[in-house]
mmCIF file of the N, C-alpha and C atoms, coordinates in Angstrom:
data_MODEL
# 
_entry.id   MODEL 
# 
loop_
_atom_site.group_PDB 
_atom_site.id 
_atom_site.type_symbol 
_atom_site.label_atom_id 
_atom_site.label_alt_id 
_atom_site.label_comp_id 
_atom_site.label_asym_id 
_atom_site.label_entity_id 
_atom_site.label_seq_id 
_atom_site.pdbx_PDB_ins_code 
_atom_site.Cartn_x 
_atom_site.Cartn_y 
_atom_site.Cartn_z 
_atom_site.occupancy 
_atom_site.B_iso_or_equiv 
_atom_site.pdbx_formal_charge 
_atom_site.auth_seq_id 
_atom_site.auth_comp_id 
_atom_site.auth_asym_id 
_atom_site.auth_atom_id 
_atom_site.pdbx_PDB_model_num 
ATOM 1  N N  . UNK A 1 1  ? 0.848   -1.221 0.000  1.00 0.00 ? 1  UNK A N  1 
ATOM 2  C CA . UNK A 1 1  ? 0.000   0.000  0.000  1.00 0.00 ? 1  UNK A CA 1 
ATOM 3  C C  . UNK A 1 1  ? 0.871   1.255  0.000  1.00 0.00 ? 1  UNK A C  1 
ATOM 4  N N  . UNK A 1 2  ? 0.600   2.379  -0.739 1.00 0.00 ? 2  UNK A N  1 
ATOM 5  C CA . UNK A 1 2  ? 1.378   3.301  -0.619 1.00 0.00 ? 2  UNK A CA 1 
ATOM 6  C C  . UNK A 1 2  ? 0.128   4.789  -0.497 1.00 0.00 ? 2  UNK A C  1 
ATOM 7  N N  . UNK A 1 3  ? 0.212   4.607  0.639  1.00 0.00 ? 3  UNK A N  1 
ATOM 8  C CA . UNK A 1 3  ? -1.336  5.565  1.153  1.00 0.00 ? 3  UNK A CA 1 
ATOM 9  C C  . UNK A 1 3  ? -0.754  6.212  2.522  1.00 0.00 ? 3  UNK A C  1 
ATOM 10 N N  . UNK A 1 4  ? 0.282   6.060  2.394  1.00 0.00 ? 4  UNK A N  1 
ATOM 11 C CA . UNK A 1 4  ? 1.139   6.504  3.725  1.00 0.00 ? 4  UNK A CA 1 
ATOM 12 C C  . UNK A 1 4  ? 1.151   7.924  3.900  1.00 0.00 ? 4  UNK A C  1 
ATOM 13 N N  . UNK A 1 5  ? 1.259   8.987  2.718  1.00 0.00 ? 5  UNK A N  1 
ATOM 14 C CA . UNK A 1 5  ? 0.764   10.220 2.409  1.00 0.00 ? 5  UNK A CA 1 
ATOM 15 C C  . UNK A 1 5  ? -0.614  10.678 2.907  1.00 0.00 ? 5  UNK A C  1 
ATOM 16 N N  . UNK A 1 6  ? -1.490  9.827  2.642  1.00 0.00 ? 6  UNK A N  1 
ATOM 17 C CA . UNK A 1 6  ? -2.535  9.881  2.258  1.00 0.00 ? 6  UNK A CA 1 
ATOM 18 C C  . UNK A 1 6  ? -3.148  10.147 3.854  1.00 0.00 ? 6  UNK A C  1 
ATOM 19 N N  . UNK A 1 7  ? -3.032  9.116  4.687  1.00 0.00 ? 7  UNK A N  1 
ATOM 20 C CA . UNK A 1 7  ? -3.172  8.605  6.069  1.00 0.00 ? 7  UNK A CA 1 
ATOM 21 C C  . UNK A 1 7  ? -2.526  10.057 6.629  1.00 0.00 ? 7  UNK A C  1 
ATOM 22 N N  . UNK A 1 8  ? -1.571  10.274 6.132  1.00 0.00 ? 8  UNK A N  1 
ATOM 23 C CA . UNK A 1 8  ? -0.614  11.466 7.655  1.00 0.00 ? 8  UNK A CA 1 
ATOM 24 C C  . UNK A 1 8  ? -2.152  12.594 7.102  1.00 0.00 ? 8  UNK A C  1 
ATOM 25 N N  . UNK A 1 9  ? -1.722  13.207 5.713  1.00 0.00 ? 9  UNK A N  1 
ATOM 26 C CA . UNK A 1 9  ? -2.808  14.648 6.266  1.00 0.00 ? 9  UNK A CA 1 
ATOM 27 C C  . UNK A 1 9  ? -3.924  14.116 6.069  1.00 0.00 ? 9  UNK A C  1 
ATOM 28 N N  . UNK A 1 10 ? -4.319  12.790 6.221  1.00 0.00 ? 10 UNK A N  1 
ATOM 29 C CA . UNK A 1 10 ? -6.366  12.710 6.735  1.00 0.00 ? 10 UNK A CA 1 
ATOM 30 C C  . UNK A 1 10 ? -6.001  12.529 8.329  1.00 0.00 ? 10 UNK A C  1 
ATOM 31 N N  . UNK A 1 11 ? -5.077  12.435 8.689  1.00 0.00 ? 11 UNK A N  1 
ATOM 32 C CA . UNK A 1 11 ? -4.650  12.404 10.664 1.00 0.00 ? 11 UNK A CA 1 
ATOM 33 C C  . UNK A 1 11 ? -4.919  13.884 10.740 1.00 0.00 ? 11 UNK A C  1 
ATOM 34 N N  . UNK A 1 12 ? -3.953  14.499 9.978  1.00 0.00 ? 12 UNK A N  1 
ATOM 35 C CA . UNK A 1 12 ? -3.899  16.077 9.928  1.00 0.00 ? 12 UNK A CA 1 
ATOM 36 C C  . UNK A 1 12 ? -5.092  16.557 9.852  1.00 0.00 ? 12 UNK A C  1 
ATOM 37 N N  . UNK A 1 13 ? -5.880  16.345 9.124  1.00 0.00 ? 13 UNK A N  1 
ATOM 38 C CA . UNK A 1 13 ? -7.090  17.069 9.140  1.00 0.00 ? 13 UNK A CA 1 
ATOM 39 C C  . UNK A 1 13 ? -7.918  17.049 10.417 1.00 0.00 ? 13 UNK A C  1 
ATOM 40 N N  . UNK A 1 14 ? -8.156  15.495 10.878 1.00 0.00 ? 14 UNK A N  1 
ATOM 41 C CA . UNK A 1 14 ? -9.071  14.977 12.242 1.00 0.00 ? 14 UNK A CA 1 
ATOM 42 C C  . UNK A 1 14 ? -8.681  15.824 13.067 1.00 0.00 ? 14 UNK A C  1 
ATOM 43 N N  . UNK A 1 15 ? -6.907  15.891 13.123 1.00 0.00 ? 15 UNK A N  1 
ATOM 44 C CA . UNK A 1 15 ? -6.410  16.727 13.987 1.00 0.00 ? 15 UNK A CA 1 
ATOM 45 C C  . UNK A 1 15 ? -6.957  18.411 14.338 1.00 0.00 ? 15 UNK A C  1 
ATOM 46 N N  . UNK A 1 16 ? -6.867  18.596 13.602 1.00 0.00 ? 16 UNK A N  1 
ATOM 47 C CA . UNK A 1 16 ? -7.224  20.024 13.392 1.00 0.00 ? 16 UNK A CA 1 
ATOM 48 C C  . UNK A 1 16 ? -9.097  20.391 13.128 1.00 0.00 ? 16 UNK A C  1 
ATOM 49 N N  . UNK A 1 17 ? -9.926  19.611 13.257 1.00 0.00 ? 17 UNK A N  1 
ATOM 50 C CA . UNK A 1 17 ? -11.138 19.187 13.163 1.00 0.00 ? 17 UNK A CA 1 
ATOM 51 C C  . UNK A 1 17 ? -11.420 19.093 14.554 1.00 0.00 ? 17 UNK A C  1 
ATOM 52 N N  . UNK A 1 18 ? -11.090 18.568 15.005 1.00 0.00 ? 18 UNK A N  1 
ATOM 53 C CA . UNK A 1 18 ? -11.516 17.966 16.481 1.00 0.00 ? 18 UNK A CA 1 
ATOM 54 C C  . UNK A 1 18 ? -10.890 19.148 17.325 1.00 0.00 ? 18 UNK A C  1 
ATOM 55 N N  . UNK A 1 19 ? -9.772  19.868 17.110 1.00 0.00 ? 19 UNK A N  1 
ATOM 56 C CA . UNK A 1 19 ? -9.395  21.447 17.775 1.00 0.00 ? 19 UNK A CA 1 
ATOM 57 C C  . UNK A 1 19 ? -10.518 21.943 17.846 1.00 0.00 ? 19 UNK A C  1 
ATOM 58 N N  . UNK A 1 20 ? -11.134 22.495 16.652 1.00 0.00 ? 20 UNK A N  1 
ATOM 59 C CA . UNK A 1 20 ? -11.993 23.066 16.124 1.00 0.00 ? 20 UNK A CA 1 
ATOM 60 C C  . UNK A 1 20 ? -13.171 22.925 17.288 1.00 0.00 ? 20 UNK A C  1 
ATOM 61 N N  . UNK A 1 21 ? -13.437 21.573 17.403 1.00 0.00 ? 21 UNK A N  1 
ATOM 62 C CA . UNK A 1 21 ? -14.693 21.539 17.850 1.00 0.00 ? 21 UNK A CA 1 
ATOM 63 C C  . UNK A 1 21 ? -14.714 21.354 18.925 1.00 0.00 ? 21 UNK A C  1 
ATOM 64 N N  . UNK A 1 22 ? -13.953 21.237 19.696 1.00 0.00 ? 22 UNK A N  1 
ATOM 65 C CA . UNK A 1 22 ? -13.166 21.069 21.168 1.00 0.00 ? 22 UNK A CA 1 
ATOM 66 C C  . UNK A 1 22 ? -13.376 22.548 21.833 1.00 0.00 ? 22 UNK A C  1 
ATOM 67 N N  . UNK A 1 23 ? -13.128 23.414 21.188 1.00 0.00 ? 23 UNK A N  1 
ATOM 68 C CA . UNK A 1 23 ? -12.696 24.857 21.142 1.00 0.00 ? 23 UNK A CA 1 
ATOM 69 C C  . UNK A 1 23 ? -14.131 25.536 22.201 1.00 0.00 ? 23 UNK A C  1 
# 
């Protein structure tokens, strides 16, 4: 599988999603 890209900024996003709504 080469989705290893793919996986870090959809982490990145949750990451910064869940700030968001935490907030």
């Amino acid at each position: 599988m080469c989705s290893s890209e793919r996986s870090v900024s959809l982490l990145f996003f949750w990451i910064c999603f869940i700030c968001e709504v935490r907030k």
